[in-house]
N, C-alpha and C positions, 0 to 999 in steps of 0.2 A: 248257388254255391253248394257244392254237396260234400260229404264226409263222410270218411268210411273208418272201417276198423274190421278187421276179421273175423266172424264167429263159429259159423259152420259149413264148414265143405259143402253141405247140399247146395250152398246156395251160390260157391264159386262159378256157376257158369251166368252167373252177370257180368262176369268183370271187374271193370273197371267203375261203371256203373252200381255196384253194390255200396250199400249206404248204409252203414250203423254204427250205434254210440256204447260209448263204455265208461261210465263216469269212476275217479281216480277214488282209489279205494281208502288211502289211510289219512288222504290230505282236504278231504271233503271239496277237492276240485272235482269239474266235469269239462271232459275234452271232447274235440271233435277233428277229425283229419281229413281233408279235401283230396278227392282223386279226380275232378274236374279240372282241376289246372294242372298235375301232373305231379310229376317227384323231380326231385335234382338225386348228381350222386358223390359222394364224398366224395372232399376236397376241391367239387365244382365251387365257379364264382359266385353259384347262386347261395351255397352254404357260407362262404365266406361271407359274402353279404349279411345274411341272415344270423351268422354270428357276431357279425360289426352291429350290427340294430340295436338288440337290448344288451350290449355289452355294459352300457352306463346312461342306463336311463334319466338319472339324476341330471344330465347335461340337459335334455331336452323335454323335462316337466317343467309344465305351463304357472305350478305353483297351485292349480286347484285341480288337482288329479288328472289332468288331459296332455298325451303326449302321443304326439304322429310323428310319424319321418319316412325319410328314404333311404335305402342302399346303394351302392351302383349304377350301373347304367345299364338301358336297354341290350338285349332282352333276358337280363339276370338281373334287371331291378328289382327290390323287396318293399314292400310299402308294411308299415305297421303300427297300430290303434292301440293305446291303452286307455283306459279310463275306470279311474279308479273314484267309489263313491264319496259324494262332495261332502259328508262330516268327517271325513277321516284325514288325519293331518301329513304331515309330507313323510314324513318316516315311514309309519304306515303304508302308505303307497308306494312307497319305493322297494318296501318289504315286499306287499305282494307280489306288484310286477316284478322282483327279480328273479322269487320265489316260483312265481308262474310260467314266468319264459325259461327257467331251465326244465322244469317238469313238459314242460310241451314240449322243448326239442324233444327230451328223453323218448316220448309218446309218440312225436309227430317225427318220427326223425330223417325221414326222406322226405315228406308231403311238402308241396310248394304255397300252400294254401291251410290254415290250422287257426280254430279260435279254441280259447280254457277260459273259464266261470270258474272264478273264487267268489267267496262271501262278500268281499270289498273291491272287488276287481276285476274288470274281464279284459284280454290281453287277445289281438288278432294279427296273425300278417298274412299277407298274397303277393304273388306274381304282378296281381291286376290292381289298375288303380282304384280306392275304395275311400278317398279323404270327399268327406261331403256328399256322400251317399246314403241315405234313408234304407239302411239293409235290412227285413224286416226277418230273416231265417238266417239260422236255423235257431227255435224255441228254447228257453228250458223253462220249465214248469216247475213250480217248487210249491208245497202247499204244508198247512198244519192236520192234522188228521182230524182235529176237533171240530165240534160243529156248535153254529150259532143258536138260537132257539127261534128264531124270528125272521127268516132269510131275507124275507119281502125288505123290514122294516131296517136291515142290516144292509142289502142291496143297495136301497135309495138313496141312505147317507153315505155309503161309502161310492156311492156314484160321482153323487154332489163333489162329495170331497178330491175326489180323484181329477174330474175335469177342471176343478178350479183352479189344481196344485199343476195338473198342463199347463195350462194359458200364466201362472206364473215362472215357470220354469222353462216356456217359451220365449218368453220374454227377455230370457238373460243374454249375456253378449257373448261372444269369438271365446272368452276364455272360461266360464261357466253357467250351465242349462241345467239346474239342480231347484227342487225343492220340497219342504216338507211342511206336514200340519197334521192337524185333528178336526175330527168331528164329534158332536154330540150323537152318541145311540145307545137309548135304554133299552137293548138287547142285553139282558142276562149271559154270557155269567161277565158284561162289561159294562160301563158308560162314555166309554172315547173310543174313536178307532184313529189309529196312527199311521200315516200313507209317508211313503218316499215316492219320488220321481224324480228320472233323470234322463237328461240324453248327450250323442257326445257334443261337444260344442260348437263342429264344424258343421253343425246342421242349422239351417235358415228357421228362422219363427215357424215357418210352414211347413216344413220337414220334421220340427221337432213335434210338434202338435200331430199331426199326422202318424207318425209312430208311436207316440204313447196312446191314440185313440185307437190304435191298431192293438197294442198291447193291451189295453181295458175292456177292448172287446174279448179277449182271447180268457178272460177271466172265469163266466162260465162253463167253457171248457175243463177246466183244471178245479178250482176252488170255490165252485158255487156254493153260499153256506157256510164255508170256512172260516176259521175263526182267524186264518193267514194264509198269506198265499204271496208269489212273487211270481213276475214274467219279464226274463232275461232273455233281449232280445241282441244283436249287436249294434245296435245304434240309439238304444234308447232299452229301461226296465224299469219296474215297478214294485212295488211291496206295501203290504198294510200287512195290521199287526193290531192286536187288540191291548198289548200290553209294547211299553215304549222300548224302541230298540237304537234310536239316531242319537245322533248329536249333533253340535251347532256346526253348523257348515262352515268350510274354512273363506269361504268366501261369500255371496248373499248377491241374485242376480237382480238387476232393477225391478221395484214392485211393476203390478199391471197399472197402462197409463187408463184405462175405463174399466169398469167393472164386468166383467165378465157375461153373458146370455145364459139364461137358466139351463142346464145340463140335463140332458137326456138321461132316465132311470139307465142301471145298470140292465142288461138285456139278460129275458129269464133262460135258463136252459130250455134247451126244446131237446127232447130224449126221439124225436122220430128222425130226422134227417140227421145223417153221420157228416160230422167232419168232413171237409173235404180231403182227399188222401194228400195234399201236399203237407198235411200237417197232422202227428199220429200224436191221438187223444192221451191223456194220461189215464192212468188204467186206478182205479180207486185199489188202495190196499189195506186189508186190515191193520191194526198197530191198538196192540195190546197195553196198560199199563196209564200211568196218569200223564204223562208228557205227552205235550205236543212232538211228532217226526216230521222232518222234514225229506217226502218221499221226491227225490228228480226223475222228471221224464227228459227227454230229450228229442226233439220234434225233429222229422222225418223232413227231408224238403223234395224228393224227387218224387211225383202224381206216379213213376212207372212202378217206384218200389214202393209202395203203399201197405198194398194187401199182406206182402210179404216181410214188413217190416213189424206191423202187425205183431204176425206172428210171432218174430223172432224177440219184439222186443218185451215182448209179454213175457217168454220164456225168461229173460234176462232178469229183466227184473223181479223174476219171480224168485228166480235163484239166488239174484242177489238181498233182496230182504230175506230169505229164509235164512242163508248164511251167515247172513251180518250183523254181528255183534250191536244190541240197541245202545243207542247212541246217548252222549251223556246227560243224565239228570237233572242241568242247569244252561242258566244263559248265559253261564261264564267259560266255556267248553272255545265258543269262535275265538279264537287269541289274538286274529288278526281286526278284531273290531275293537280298535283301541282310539276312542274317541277322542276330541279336542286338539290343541294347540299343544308347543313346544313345554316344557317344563318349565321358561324361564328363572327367575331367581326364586323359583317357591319353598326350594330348598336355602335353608339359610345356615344349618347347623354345621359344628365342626367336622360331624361324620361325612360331610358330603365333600368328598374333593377332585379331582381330575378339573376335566370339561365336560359340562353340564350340554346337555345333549338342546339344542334350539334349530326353529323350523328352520333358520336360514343355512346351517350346518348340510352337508351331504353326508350321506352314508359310506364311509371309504367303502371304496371298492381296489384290491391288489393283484396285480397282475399275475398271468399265472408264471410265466417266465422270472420274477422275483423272488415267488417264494420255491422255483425249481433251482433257483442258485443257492437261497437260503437254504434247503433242506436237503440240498446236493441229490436231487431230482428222487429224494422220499427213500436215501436211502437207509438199511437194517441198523447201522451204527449211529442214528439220528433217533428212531424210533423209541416212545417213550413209553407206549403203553396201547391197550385198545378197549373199548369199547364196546356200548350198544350202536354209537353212533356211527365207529371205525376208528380205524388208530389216528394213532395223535405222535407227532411228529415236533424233534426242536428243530428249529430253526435259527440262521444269525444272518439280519440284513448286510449290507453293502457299508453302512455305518457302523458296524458292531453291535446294532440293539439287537438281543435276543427273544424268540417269538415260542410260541406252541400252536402246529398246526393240527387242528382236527380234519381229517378227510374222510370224507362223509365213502362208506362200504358200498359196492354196487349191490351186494347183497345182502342190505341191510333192512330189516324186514322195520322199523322205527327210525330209520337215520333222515329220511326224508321230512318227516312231523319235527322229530327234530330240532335239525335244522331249521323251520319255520320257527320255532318258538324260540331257540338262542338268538337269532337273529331278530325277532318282535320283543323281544324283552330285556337281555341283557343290550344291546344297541341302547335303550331307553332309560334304563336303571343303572346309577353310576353310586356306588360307593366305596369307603374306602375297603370295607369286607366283603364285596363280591370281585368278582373274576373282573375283568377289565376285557373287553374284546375290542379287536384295536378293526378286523375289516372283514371280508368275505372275497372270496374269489370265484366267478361262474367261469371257467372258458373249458374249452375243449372237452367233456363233459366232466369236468371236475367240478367238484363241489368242495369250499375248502372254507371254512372257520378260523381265523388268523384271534390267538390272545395273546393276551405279555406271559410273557415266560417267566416262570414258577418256580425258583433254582432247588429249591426243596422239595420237591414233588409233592404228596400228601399227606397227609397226616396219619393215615393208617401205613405207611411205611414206617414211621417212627415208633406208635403207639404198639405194633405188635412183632418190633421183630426186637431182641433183647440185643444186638446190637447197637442198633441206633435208638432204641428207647433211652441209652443214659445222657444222650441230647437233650431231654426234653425236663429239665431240672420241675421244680414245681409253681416256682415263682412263671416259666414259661408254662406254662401249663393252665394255669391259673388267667396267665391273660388272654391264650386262645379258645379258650371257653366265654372270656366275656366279647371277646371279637366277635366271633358265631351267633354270640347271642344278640350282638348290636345289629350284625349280619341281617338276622333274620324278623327282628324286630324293625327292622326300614322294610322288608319285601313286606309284613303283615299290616303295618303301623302307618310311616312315616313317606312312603311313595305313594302318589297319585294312583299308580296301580296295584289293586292288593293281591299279593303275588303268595300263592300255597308251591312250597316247591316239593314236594310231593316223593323226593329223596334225597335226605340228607342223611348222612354216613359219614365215614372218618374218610373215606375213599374219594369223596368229592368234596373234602375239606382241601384248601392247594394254603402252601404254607412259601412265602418270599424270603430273601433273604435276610429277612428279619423277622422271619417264624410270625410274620402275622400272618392269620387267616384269613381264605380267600374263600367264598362260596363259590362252587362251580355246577355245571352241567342242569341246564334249567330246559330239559330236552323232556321231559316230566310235568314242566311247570303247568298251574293254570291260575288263570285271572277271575279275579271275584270282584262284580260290577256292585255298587249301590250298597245297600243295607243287607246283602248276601251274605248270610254267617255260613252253613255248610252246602254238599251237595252230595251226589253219588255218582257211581259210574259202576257198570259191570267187567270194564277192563282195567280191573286191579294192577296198577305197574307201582314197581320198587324195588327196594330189600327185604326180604323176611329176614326177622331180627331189629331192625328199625322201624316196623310197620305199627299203626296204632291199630288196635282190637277192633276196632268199629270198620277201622279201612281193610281190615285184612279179610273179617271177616261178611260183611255187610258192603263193602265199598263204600263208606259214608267220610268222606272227608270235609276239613273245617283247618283254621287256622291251628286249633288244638292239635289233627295229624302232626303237623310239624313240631309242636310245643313234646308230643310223646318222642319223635326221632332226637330230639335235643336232648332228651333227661336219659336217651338208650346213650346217647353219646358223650353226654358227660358222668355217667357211672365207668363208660368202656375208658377215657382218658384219665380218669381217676386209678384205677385197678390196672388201666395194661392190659384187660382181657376182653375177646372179641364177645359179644352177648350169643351169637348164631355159634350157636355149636358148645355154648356153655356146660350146657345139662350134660353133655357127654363126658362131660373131665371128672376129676374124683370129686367135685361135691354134687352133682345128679341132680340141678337144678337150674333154673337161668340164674341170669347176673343179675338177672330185678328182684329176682326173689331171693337171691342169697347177699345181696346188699340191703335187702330189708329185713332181714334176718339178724344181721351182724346190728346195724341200725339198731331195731327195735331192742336186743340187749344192752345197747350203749356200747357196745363195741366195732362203732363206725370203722378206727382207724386199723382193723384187721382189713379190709378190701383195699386198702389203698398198694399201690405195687408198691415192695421193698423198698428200691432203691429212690423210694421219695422220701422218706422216712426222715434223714440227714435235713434236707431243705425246705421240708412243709411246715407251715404253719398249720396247726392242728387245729386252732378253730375255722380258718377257712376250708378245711378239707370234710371235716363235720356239715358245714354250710353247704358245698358242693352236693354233698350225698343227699344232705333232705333235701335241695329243691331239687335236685334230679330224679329223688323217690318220688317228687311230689308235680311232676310233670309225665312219669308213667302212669299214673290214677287210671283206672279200667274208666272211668265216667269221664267223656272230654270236661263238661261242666267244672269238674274235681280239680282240672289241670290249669294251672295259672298263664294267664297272658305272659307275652316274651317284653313286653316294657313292665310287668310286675316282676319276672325275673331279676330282667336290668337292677328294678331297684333291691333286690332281694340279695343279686350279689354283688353291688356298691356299698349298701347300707350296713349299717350297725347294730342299728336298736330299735328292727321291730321283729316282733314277734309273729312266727311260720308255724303254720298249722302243723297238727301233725298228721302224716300221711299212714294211710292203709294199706295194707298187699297189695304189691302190683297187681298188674292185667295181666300177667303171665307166671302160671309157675307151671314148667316142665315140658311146655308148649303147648298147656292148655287154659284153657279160660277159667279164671276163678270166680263164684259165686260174687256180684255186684257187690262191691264195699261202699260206705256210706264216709262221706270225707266229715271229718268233725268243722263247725263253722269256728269263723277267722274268731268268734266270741266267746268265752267262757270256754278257752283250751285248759287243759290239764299239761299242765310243763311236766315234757319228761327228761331223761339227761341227756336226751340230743337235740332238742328246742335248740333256737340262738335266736337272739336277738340282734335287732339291726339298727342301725340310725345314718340318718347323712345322706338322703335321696335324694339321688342323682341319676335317672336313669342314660343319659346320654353322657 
């Protein structure tokens, strides 16, 4: 099977026969397009086939991440392979492959033959029949940059371990060939190493074993010494990891019925004999800084273009890590490795309401002909606003329900990433303060986000235009601040996944017809696994103006980022005034620091807007301002959890620190302030106390 992509003129006079890879830049997939079987051309049966396939994969998932089928008939048949990894539960998978098979059309969009590698899933189809086939090409190489201190002693165990975890993952039956484990190695800087192995299912005991010995030999090549490494193959791949990365498999293939023959060492590198040209070495890269990167190669399959691929893919790759923005700080960055089983009833509170998202549920999937009657085929008079991700469209079914369609921009340099994480996260998280997303739609290359419809649009329409600000009395006011805060204390707290939404605004507040708040657009978001309090990144995304110090200036984000856009948001829905662009009005300062100002003389209820004056309760609007003072603290440390908030604004009678100068006066950083502890405060005359804790 061979696969091409275009690079450089010099090398057009191969052909057809010209072979190279391009791995997908912002969605951390890698593709590959076959010009051995040929192209189809728009609007042929082969296309139509090929768009009948993964229109609804949910139909024809095995239930442990394995799904084949057919198109058509002879000779515009389409045959296509998913196989998504066995701890990842059905949502997940359904995520990736739908996720996967629209970015390959987009990539492969004539090629009759195309496989993409995602982190949890590799997705294939062809002309040619390929169910129960041992495919051992084309490569991808995926390694840690770090090395072990002891290779020999590192080698042998993770030998062991690897042929063991074959022969039990050989073992398993028709619907899943998965397994995992550990070994003992006092190799420095570890003492376990963690291996996956998997193949697809439609492979025989002997087929499976055979490909993954194929794949464990291929190790030296790429990862000798490494402290990680992975070889994606199409019918079977591998990974070890010195530090844990699985979860419990959704399914568990028969143990081995004898105990396995003692395993052959891992075989050492031999630096004299090259590779044989049907398969192009991965090329070692340096990588700067304390993370492990993970660098992809992508193997070569045709012996004629070898020498020449070589070259070219040297170049690429070289270009592309020079380019390329280093990649995130944490192992909470993959969003689509969302381990485990459904949610079942582990939510029990009153906050939790709709339908609770469970394995045996499908993912809606809406036609695109629906929502082109609903949105009267996307036209200007429906149009509700736009975006990073593209505009966003109303909609009103056949029924009368009313919808909001997001449609992802062809030119959307983030709408892609996206799309991956509203659909990996909001699908998953249901409550009654976040967004509700009802489906998604892949066809004809529309990309389209289906949510309930919002009859109020957002919050910052009300908040800053004095028109519709005298809607928002104080009593409403008062309770969309504690919605946000429930909001966002389930993403941090109270869901299985700990979700940083990484921009929250008044802008992405959506407000129903009962002015409750809704969190939206989690196209930003990222997931913090285990005992993960912060992380970094060097691609700072957000608002400035709602960004917390550390992330703005450092990239250092924590659950606290969000704790500071909450207290920037509830000083803005107190006062009525936007924080971005404050300093420029007549008082020549932020809103943080001219609400600590008024604050610190006991002259709170000067920032609050006029026309609340009439319907406020004065000591709750006092109480507003300090914990919003006291959630922009320049020290995340300083900044109170969103379930200390909760109770800070239900409660009565306890007593709130008092807070220091913001992290911002004038838009620049102010010398570290020291937060007084919750003991031995000095009550000043903006203190409140609280009683009656209730955070939910």
């Amino acid at each position: 099977m061979g696969y091409s992509e275009k690079i450089f003129s010099v090398f057009l006079f191969l052909n057809h026969l010209f072979t190279t890879a391009q791995p997908q830049q912002s969605t951390e997939q890698y593709h590959l397009c076959s010009t051995e079987q040929g192209n189809f051309t728009a609007n042929s049966s082969y296309q139509k086939n090929l768009d009948l396939l993964f229109s609804n994969p949910a139909k024809s998932l095995n239930g442990y991440g394995f799904y084949n089928l057919t198109e058509g008939q002879e000779p515009d048949q389409v045959y296509g392979i998913a196989l998504c990894r066995g701890d990842i539960d059905r949502y997940a998978c359904l995520g990736c492959i739908t996720f996967s098979a629209t970015n390959l059309r987009r990539n492969c969009s004539n090629q009759k033959e195309a496989i993409i590698w995602d982190d949890v899933c590799v997705l294939r189809y062809s002309n040619r029949f390929i169910f129960g086939f041992n495919e051992s090409s084309p490569v991808l190489y995926m390694w840690n940059m770090k090395n072990v201190t002891n290779v020999g002693a590192f080698n042998n165990a993770l030998g062991t371990l690897l042929h063991n975890l074959s022969n039990k993952a050989a073992l398993g039956d028709s619907l899943l060939k998965f397994a995992t484990g550990t070994a003992p190695a006092p190799v420095p800087p570890t003492d376990t190493i963690y291996a996956l192995v998997q193949c697809t299912p439609d492979l025989s005991q002997l087929q499976c074993n055979s490909c993954l010995s194929d794949a464990i030999k291929k190790i030296p090549e790429c990862c000798n010494g490494k402290q990680g490494g992975r070889v994606i193959m199409p019918s079977c791949n591998i990974r070890f990891e010195i530090d844990l990365f699985y979860g419990k498999a959704t399914g568990e293939p028969p143990p081995p019925e004898q105990p396995s023959s003692p395993p052959p060492p891992l075989p050492e590198r031999s630096p004299s004999p090259p590779p044989p040209l049907t398969e192009m070495p991965p090329a070692p890269l340096p990588s700067p800084g304390s993370k492990p990167k993970w660098i992809p190669i992508v193997a070569s399959l045709s012996a004629v273009l070898g020498l020449t691929l070589v070259g070219s893919f040297s170049f690429i790759i070289w270009r592309r890590i020079n380019s390329r923005e280093d990649k995130e700080n944490s192992q909470e960055v993959q969003l689509l490795d969302l381990r485990g089983g459904n949610f079942g009833n582990e939510y029990s509170n009153e906050d939790f309401q709709g339908d609770r998202v469970g394995g045996s549920q499908e993912f809606p999937s809406i036609h695109l002909d629906i929502i082109n009657a609903a949105t009267k085929h996307f036209c200007d008079e429906n149009k509700l606003g736009e975006g990073g991700f593209g505009p966003v469209y109303k909609g009103t079914l056949a029924d009368g329900k009313e919808i909001a369609v997001k449609r992802l921009s062809r030119t959307s340099g983030q709408g892609l990433l996206e799309f991956k994480n509203e659909v990996m996260l909001i699908a998953r998280l249901q409550h009654r303060n976040l967004v509700r997303l009802l489906g998604c739609c892949l066809e004809d290359n529309e990309t389209l986000l289906v949510y309930e419809y919002m009859p109020n649009r957002s919050l910052d329409v009300f908040l800053f235009d004095s028109s519709m600000s005298v809607k928002l009395d104080w009593q409403k006011r008062y309770s969309i601040i504690k919605g946000i805060a429930r909001g966002i204390m389930y993403l941090h707290e109270d869901s299985r996944l700990r979700i940083i939404h990484r921009d929250l605004k008044a802008s992405n507040i959506l407000l129903d017809s009962h002015m409750n708040p809704k969190i939206s657009d989690f196209g930003m978001a990222r997931i913090f696994g285990g005992d993960q309090s912060e992380a970094n990144t060097n691609r700072v995304v957000g608002t400035y103006g709602y960004m917390a110090p550390e992330y703005a200036m450092e990239g250092l984000f924590s659950v606290k980022s969000d704790v500071f856009s909450f207290g920037v948001l509830l000083l803005e829905i107190i006062s009525g005034k936007k924080n971005k662009g404050f300093h420029l009005s007549e008082y020549g300062e932020s809103l943080l620091t001219f609400a600590w100002k008024l604050w610190a003389k006991g002259q709170g209820m000067e920032m609050i807007e006029p026309l609340l004056l009439q319907s406020c309760v004065a000591s709750e609007v006092l109480k507003c301002i300090h914990i919003g003072l006291l959630c922009v603290q320049e020290d995340p440390a300083d900044r109170p959890t969103m379930s200390s908030v909760i109770v800070m604004l239900v409660g009565e009678t306890i007593t709130l620190p008092k807070p220091t100068e913001p992290a911002f006066s004038v838009g620049r950083v102010v010398a570290e302030p020291v937060l007084p502890s919750l003991v031995n405060i000095v009550n000043s005359v903006n203190e409140v106390t609280l009683s009656n804790v209730s955070p939910r």
